[in-house]
LOMARZA-253876 format. One record per residue (C-alpha): residue number from 1; x, y, z negated. Coordinates in nm, 4 decimals. Last residue first. Layout:
<recs>
REC num       c1       c2       c3
REC NUM        X        Y        Z
...
</recs>
This chain:
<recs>
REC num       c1       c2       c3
REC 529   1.3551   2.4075  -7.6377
REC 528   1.6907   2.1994  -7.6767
REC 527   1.6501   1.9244  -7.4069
REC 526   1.6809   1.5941  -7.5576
REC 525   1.9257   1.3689  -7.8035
REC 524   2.0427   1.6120  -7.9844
REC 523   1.7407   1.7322  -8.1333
REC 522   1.6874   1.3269  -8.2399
REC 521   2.0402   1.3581  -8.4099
REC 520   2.3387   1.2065  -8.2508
REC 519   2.5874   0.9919  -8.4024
REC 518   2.9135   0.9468  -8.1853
REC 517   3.0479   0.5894  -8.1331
REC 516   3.4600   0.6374  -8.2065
REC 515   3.6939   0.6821  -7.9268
REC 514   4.0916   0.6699  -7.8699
REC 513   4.0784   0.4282  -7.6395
REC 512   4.4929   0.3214  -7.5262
REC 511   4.4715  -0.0157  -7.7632
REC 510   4.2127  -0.1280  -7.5695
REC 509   4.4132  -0.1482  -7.2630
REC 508   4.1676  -0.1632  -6.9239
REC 507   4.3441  -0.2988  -6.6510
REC 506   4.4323  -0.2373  -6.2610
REC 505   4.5922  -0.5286  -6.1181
REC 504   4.8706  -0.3519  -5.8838
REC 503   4.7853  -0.3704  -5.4825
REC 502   5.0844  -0.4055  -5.2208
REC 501   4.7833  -0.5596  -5.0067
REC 500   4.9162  -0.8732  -4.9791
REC 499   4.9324  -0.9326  -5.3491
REC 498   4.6081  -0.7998  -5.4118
REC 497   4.5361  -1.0376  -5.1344
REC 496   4.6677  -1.3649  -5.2845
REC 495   4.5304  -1.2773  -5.6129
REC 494   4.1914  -1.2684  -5.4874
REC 493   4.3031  -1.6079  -5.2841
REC 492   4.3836  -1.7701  -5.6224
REC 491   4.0521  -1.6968  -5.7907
REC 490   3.8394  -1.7872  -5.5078
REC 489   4.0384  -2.1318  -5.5403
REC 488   3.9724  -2.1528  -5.9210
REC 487   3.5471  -2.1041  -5.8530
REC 486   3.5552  -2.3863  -5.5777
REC 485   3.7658  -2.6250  -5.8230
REC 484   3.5015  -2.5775  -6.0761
REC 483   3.4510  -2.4622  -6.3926
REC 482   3.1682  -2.6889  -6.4976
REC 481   2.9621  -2.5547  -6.7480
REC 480   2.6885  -2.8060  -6.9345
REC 479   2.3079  -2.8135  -6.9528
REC 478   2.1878  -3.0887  -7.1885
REC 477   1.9985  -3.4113  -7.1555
REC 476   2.2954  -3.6431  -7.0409
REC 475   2.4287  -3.3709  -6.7730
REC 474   2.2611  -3.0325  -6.6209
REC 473   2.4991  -2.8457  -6.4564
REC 472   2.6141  -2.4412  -6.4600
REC 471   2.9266  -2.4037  -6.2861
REC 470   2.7103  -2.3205  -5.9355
REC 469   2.8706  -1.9370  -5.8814
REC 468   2.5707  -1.8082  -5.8636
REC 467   2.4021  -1.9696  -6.1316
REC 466   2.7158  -1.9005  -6.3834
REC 465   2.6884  -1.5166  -6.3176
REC 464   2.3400  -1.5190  -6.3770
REC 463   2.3729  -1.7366  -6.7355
REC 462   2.5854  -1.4777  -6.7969
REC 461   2.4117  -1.1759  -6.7280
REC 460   2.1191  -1.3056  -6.8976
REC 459   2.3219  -1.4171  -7.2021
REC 458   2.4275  -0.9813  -7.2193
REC 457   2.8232  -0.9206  -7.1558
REC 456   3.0483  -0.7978  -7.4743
REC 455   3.2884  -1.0229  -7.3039
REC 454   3.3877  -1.2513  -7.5727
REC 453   3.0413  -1.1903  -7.7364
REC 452   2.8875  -1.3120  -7.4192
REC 451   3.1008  -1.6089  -7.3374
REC 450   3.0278  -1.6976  -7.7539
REC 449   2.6000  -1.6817  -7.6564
REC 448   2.6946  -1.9479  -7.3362
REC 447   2.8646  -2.1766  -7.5633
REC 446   3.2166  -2.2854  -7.6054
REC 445   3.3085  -2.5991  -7.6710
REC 444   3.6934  -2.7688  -7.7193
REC 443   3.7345  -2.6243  -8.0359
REC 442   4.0310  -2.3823  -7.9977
REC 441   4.3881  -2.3236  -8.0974
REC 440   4.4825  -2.6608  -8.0335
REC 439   4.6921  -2.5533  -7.7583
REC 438   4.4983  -2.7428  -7.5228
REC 437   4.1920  -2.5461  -7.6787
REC 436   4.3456  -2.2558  -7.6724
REC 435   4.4451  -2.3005  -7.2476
REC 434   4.0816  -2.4465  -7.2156
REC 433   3.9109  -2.1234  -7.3772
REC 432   4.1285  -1.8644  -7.2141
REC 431   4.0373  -2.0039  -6.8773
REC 430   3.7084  -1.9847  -6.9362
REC 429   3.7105  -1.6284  -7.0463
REC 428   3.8828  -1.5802  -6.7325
REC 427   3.6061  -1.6998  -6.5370
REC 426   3.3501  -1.5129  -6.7140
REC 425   3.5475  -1.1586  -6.6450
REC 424   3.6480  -1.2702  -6.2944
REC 423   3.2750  -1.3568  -6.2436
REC 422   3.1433  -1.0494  -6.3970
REC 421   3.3322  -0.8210  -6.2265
REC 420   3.2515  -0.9438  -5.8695
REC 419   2.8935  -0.9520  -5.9647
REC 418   2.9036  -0.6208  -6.1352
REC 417   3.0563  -0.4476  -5.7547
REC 416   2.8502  -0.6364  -5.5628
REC 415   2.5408  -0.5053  -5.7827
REC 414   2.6945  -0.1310  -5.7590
REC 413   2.7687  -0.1382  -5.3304
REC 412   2.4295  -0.2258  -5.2921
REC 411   2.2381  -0.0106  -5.5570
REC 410   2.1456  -0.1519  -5.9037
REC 409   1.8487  -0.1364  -6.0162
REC 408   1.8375  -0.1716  -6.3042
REC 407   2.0589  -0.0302  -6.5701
REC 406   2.3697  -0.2041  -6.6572
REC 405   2.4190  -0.4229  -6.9383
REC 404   2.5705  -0.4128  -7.2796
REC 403   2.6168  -0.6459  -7.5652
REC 402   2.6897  -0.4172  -7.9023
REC 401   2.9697  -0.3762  -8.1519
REC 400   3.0151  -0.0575  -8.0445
REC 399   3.3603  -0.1025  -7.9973
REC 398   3.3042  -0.3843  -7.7690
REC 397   3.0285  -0.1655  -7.5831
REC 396   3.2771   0.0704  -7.5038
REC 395   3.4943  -0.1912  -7.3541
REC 394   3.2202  -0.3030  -7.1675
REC 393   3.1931   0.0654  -7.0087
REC 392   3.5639   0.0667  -6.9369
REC 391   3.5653  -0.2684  -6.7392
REC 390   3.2651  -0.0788  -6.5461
REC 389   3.4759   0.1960  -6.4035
REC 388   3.7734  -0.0239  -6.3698
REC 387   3.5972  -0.2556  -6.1498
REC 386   3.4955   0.0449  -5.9726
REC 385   3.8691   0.2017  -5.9379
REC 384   4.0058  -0.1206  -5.8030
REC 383   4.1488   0.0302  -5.4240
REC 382   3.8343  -0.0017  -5.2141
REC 381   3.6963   0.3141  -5.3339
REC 380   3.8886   0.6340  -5.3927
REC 379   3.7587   0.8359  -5.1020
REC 378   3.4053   0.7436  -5.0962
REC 377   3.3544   0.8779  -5.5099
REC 376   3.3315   0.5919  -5.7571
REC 375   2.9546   0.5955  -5.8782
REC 374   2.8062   0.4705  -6.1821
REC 373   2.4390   0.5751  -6.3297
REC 372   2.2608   0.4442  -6.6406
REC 371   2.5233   0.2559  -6.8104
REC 370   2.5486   0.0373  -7.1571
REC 369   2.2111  -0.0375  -7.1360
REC 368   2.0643  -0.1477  -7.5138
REC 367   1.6523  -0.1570  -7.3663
REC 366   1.6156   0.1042  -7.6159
REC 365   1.8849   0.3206  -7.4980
REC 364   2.0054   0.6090  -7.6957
REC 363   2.2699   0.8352  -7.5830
REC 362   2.1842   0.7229  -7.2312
REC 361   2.5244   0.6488  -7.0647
REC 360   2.6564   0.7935  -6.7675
REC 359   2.9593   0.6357  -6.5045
REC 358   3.2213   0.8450  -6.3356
REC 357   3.4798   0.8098  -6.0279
REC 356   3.8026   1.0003  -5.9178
REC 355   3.7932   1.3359  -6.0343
REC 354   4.0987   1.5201  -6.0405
REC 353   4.2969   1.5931  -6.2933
REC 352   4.5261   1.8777  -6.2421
REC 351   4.7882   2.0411  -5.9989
REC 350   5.0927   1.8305  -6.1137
REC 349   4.9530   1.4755  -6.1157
REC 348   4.6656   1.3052  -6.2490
REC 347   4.3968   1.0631  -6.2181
REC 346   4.0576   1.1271  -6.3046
REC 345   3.7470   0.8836  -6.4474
REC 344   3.4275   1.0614  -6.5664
REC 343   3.2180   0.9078  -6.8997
REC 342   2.9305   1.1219  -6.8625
REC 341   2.6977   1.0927  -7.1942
REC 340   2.3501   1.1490  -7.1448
REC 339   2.0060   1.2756  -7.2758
REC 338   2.1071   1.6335  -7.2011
REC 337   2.1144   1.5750  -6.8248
REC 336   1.7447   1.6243  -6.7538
REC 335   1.8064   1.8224  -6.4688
REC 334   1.9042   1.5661  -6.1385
REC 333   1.6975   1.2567  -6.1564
REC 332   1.6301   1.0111  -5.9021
REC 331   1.9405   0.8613  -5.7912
REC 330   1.8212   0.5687  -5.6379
REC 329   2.0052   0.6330  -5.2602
REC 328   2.3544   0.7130  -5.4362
REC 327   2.6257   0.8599  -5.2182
REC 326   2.5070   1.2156  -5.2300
REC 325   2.3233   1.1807  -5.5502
REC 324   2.6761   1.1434  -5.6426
REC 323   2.7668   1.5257  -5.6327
REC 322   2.3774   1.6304  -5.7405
REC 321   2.4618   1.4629  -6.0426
REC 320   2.7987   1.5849  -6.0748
REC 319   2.6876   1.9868  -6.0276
REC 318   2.3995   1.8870  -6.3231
REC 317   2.7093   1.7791  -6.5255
REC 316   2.8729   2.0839  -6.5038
REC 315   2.5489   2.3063  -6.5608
REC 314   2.4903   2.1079  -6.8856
REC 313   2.7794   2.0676  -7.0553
REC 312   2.6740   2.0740  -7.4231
REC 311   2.3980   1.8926  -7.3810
REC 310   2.5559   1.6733  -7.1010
REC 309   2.8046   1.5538  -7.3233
REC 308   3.1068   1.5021  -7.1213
REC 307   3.3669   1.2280  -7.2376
REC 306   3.6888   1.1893  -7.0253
REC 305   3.9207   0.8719  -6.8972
REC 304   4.2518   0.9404  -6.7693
REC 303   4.4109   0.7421  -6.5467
REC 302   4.7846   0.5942  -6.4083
REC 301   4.9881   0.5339  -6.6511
REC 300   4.7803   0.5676  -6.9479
REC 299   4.5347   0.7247  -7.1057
REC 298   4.1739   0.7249  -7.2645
REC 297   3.9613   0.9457  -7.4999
REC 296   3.9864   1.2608  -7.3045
REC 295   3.7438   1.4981  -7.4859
REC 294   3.5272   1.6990  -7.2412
REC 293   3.5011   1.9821  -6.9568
REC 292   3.6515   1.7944  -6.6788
REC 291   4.0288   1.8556  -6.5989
REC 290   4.1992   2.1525  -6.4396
REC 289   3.9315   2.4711  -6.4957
REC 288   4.0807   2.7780  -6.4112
REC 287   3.8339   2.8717  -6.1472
REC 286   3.9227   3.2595  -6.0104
REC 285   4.1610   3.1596  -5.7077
REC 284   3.9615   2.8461  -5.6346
REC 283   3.6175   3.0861  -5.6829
REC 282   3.7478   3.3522  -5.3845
REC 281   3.8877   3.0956  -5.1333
REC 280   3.5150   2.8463  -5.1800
REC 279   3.3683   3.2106  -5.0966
REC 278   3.5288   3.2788  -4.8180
REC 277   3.5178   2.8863  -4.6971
REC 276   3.1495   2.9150  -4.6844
REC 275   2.8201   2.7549  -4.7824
REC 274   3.0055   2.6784  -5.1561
REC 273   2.9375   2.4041  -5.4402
REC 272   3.0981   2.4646  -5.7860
REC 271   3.2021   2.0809  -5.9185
REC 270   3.4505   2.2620  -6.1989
REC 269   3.7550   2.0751  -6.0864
REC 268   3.6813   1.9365  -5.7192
REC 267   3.5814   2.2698  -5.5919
REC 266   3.2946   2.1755  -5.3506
REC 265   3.3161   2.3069  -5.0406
REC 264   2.9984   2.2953  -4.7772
REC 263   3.0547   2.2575  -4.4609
REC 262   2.8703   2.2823  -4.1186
REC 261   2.6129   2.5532  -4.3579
REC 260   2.2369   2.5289  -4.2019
REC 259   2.1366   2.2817  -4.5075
REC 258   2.2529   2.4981  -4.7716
REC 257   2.0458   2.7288  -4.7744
REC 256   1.8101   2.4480  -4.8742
REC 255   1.9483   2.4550  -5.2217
REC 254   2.1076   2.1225  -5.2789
REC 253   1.8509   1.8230  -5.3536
REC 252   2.1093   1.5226  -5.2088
REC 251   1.9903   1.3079  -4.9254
REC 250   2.2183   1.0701  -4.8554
REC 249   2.5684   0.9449  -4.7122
REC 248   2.7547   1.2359  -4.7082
REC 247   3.0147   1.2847  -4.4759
REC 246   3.3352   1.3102  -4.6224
REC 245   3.6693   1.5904  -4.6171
REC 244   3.8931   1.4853  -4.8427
REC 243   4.1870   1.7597  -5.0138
REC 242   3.9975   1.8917  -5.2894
REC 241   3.6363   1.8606  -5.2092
REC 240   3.5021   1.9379  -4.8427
REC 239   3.1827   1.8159  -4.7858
REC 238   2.9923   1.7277  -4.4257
REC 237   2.6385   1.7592  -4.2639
REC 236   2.4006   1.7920  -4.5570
REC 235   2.0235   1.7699  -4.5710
REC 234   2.0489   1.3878  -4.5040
REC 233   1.6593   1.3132  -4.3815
REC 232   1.4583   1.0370  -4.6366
REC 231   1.5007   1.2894  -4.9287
REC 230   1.2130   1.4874  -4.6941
REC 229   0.9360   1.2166  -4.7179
REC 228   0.9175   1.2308  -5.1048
REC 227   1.0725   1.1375  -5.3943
REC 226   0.9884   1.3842  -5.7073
REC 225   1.2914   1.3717  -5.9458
REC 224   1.3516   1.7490  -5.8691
REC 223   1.6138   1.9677  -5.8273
REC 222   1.4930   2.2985  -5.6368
REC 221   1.5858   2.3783  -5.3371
REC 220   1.3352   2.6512  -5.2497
REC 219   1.0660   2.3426  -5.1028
REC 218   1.1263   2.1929  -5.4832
REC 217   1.0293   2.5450  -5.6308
REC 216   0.7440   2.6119  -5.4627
REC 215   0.5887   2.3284  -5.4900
REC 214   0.6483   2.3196  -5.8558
REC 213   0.4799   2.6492  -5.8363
REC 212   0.2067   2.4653  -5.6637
REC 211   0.1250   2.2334  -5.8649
REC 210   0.1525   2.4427  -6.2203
REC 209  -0.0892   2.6834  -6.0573
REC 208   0.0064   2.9998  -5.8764
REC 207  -0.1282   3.2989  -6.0948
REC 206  -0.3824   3.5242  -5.9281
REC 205  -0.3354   3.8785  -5.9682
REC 204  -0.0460   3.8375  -5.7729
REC 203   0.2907   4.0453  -5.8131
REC 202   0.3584   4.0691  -6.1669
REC 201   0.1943   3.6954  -6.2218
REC 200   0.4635   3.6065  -5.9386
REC 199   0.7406   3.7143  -6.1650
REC 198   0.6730   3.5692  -6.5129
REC 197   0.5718   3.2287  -6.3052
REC 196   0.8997   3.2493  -6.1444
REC 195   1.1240   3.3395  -6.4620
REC 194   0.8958   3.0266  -6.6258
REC 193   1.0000   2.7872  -6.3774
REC 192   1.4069   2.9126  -6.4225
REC 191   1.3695   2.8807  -6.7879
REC 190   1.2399   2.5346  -6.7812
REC 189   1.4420   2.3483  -6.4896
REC 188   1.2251   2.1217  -6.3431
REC 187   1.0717   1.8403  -6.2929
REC 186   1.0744   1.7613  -6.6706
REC 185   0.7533   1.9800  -6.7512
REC 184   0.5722   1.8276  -6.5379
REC 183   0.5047   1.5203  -6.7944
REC 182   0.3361   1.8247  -7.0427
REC 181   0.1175   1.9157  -6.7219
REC 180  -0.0576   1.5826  -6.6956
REC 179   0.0839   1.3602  -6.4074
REC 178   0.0000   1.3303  -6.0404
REC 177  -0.0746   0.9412  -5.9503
REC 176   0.1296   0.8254  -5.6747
REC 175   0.2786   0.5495  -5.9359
REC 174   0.6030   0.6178  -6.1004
REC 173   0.5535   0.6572  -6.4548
REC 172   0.2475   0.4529  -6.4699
REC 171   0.4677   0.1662  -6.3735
REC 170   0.7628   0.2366  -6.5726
REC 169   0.5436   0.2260  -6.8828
REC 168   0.6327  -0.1571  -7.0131
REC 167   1.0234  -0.1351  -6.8801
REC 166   1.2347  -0.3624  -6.7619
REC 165   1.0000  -0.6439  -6.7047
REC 164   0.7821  -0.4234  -6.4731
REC 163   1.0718  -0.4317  -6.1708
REC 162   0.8810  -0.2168  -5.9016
REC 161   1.0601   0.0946  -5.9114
REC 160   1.2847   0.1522  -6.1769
REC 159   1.4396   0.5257  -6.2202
REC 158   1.8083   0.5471  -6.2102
REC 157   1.8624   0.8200  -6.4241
REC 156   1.6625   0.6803  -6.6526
REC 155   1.4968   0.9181  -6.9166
REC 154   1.5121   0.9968  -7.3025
REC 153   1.2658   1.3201  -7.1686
REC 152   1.0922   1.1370  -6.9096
REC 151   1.0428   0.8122  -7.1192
REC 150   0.9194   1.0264  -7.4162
REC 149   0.6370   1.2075  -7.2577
REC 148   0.4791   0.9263  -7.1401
REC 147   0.3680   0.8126  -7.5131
REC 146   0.2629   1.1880  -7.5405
REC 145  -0.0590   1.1584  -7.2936
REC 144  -0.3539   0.9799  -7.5886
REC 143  -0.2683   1.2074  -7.8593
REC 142  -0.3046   1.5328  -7.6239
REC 141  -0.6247   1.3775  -7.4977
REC 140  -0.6724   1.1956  -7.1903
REC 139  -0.9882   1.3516  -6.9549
REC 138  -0.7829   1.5057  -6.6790
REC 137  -0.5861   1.2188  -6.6727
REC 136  -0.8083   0.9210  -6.5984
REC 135  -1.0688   1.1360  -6.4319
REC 134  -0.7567   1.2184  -6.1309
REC 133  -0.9625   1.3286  -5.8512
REC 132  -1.1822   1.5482  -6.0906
REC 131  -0.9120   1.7318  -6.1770
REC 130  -0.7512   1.8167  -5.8233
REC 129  -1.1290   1.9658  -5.7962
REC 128  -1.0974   2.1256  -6.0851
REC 127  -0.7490   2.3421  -6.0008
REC 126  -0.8784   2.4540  -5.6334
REC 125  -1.1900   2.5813  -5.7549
REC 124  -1.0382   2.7526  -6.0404
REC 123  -0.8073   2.8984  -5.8379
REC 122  -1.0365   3.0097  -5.5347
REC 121  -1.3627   3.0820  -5.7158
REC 120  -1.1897   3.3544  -6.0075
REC 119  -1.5337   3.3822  -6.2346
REC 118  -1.5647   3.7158  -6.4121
REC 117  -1.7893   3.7082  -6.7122
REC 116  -1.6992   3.3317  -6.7779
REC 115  -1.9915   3.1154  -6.9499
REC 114  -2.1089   2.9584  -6.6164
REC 113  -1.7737   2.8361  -6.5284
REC 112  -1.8083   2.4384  -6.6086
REC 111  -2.1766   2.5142  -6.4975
REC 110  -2.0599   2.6577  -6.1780
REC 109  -1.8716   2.3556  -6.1038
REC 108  -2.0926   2.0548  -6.1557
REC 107  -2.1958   2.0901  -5.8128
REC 106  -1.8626   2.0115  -5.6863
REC 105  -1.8593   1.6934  -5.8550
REC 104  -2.2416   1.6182  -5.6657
REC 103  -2.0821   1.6993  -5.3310
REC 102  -1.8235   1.4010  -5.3485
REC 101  -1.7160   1.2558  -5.0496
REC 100  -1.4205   1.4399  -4.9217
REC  99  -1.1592   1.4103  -5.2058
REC  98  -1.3438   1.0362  -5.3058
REC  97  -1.2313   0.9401  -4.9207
REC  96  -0.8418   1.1136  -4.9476
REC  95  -0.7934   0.9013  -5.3018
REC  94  -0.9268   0.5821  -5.1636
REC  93  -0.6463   0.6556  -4.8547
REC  92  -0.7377   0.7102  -4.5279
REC  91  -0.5259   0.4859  -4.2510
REC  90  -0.2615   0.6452  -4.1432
REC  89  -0.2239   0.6756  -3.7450
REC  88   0.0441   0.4043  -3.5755
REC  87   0.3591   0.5743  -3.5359
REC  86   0.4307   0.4982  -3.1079
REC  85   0.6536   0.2481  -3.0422
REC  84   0.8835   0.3333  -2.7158
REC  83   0.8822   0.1489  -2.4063
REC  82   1.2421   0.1106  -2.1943
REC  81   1.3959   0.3521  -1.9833
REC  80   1.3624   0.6272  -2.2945
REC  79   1.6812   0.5342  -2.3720
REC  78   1.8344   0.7891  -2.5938
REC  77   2.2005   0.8754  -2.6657
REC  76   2.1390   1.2036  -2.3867
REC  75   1.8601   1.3523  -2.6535
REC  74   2.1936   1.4165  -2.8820
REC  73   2.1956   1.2422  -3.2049
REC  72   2.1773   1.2867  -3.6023
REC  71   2.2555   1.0421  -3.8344
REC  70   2.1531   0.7154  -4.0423
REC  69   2.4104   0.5408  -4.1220
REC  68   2.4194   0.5571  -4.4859
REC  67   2.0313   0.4403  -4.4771
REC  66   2.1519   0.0632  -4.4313
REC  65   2.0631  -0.1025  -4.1617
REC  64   1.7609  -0.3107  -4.0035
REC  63   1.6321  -0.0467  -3.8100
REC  62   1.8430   0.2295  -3.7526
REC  61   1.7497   0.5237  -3.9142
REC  60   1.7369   0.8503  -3.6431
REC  59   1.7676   1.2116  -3.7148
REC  58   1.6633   1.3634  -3.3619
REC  57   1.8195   1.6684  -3.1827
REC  56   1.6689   1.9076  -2.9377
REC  55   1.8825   2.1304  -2.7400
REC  54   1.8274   2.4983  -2.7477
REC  53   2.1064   2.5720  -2.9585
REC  52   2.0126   2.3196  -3.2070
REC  51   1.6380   2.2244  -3.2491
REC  50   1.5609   1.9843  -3.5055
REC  49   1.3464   1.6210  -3.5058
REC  48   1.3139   1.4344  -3.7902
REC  47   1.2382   1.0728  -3.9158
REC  46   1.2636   0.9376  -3.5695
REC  45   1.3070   0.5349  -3.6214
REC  44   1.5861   0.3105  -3.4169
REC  43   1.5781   0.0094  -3.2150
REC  42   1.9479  -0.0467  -3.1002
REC  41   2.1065  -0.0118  -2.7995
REC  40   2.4558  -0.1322  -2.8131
REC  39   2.8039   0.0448  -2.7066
REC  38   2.8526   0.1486  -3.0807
REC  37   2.4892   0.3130  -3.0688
REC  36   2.3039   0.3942  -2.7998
REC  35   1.9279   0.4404  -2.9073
REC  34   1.6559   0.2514  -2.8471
REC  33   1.2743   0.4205  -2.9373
REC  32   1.0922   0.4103  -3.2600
REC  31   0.8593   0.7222  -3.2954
REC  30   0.7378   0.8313  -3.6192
REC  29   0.8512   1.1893  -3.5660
REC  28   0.7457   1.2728  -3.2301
REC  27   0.8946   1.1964  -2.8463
REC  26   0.6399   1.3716  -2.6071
REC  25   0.8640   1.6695  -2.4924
REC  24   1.1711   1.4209  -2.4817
REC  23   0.9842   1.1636  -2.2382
REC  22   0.8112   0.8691  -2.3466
REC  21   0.7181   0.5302  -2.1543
REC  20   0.4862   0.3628  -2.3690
REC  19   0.4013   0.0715  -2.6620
REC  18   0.1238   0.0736  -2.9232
REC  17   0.1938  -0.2216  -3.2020
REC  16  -0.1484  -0.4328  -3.2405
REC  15  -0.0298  -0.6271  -3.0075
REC  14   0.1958  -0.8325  -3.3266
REC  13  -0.1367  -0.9102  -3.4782
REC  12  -0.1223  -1.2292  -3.6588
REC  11  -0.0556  -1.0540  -3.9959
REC  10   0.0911  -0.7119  -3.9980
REC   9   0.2895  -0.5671  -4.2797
REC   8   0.6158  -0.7877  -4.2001
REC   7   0.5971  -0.6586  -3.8364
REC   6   0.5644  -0.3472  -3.9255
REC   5   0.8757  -0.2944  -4.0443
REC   4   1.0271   0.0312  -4.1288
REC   3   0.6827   0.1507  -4.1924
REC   2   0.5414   0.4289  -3.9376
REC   1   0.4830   0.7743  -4.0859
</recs>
């Protein structure tokens, strides 16, 4: 596959690309060619290529924008005209070139099975040679391969990639490296792994190895945290849930049945997912679900605020995961809900509560994150719901008695979102301080360590917010915050617009949360084997 851009890989060599005229029967995934787009022709990237009623049709990413609009075309939106960019060929990989060399490891073999009266060649052949690919894991004892175990199991929903200083192990965690057969265990679903491996041992006298029955499974549809080249193409045309109809943004792991539907239905109280409208009819007159399945800790005028534990709620939560996984591109992880708390947002009116936006919470977080995932859905954003979202996480975090921060990384939409947050929240602070202190309610002074307990926001959040908005100085030998006139403008024309736009300051009111931090137990905490 071709990288998105070459020319930041290559060095000196921009001839090294290799240009042609194509037609449609020589186009090929890998291929960047111009498409019309928006009246424009823009350079865009064949990831797939599908045949529709005898018409081919490409899925296309447009270079230089976001995945969300990537989509698939007619062959009468491409200008093959001008000179395509043919994938350059991969170059072989270490682990391909030790695969090939080694005739001495295969040697080895029949003394590893000399002592077995009846020697099975094509398993056992197949399972040491992956083996001896991977020394470094093949050899670890059980001692030496549980400290992974834990970071699946207490697990990130939004799994770091390259950031080391979140986490120490992240890096062995997500390397191309395949992992021991107790990490492989949270790929999938338990039960339903073991019903296939009880089945296929019935019907083959051969069993299918660990690899390729979790294969087998994520090519069926399965929900795995595994990313690979097919998340990159959006399975799903469009979703009907309640009474919005969206286009999904992403790849999301429903079952590839799926796929061929032109909608599926979600019900938007129990989070059921449908290929047909008969069917969608059938469950909406059966489903007598109205709210999600948890304690509503929060109310007021306008929201409701419910607690899921995905423990106890498992197969509803696992629908909500592969709901936002939709409109998340670093959603990784789908099954493993029991380590988390859902915290879902509804509003309400005569039919129900319908969902409107959710964040999840690790039960317990050793790097003290007070969210893991956050999502408002397409149709309710733009209109305060995601500030709201994450003014109710910080509020949890104030009755916790704790400093929070969200987990990294954050996707687009979710850092603008914190960084719009966290300067109104730091600014207002502010505010507060110099009104008291005019009063002579206050000292004067605040520090950057009291702006975080004030806020229940982490110092490195705050010192980040006061970076980017310039109010922190450096005067006489110290550093000092300036709020300045720049920051107090922005402020006014926010107002100005909510204003304009008819919009009503939504607000958090302590007094509403009727919540107390639960106490798990370490069973609790993980799945319940």
């Amino acid at each position: 596959m071709a990288p998105r851009d070459g020319s930041q890989e290559r060095t000196g060599t921009p001839d090294s690309v290799e240009r042609g005229i194509a037609t449609i029967n020589t186009l090929r995934i890998g291929v960047k060619a111009f498409v019309e787009k928006d009246g424009e022709k823009r350079k865009a990237e064949i990831l797939s290529i599908q045949s529709k009623k005898g018409e081919p049709n490409y899925y296309v990413h447009y270079e230089e924008f976001n995945k969300r609009l990537d989509e698939w075309i007619p062959a009468s939106r491409l200008d093959l005209s001008q000179e395509v960019e043919w994938p350059q060929p991969e170059a072989p990989t270490k682990k391909s070139q030790k695969s090939t060399a080694p005739a001495p490891k295969s040697a080895t073999l029949p003394k590893q099975i000399a002592g077995q009266k009846r020697p099975r060649i094509s398993t056992t052949a197949t399972t040491s040679r992956k083996n001896s690919e991977t020394p470094e894991l093949s050899t670890t004892t059980g001692n030496a391969a549980k400290p992974a175990r834990p970071s699946l199991v207490g697990g990130k929903e939004n799994r770091p990639g390259s950031d080391g200083s979140i986490s120490v192990i992240a890096p062995e965690i997500t390397t191309d490296t395949p992992k021991g057969e107790d990490s492989e265990l949270d790929l999938v679903d338990i039960q339903d792994a073991a019903a296939a491996a009880k089945a296929s041992n019935l019907q083959h006298q051969a069993p299918y190895s660990r690899e390729e029955e979790i294969e087998k499974l994520r090519t069926g549809g399965s929900m795995t945290q595994n990313q690979t080249e097919i998340s990159r193409v959006r399975n799903l045309g469009h979703i009907q849930m309640g009474a919005f109809e969206m286009e999904p943004w992403y790849f999301s792991p429903y079952p590839s049945t799926f796929t061929a539907a032109e909608t599926v239905y979600i019900c938007e109280f129990c989070l059921s997912y449908f290929d047909s409208n008969q069917t969608f009819t059938r469950h909406r007159s059966k489903c007598t679900l109205l709210h999600p399945p948890g304690n509503e800790i929060y109310r007021d005028s306008s929201v409701s605020f419910f607690e899921i534990d995905g423990r106890r709620q498992r197969r509803w939560c696992r629908n909500l995961c592969l709901l936002s996984k939709l409109f998340l591109d670093h959603k990784t992880l789908y099954y493993d809900v029991d380590p988390f708390l859902f915290y879902c947002m509804t509003t309400r009116d005569e039919h129900g509560c319908h969902l409107v936006g959710y964040f999840s919470k690790e039960k317990e977080s050793a790097e003290g994150y007070n969210v893991a995932c956050i999502l408002t859905l397409p149709q309710y954003q733009r209109k305060g719901y995601g500030k709201l979202l994450i003014a109710f996480s910080y509020e949890l975090s104030k009755r916790e008695g704790k400093l929070g921060s969200p987990e990294k990384p954050l996707s687009d939409l979710g850092l603008l979102g914190y960084r719009a947050y966290w300067a109104e929240t730091v600014t207002d602070v502010l505010l507060d301080h110099e009104k008291n202190s005019k009063d002579g309610k206050g000292s004067g002074e605040i520090s950057v360590e009291e702006i975080g307990a004030l806020s229940a926001m982490t110092t490195n959040d705050v010192l980040h917010t006061l970076q980017n908005l310039n109010m922190l100085r450096y005067s006489k030998g110290q550093h000092v915050i300036v709020l300045t006139e720049a920051v107090l403008e922005a402020k006014e024309k926010a107002k100005a617009k909510e204003k304009a736009k008819g919009l009503t300051k939504r607000r958090i009111e302590p007094e509403r949360l009727t919540w107390r931090p639960p106490v798990f137990t370490a069973s609790s905490r993980t799945w319940n084997w």
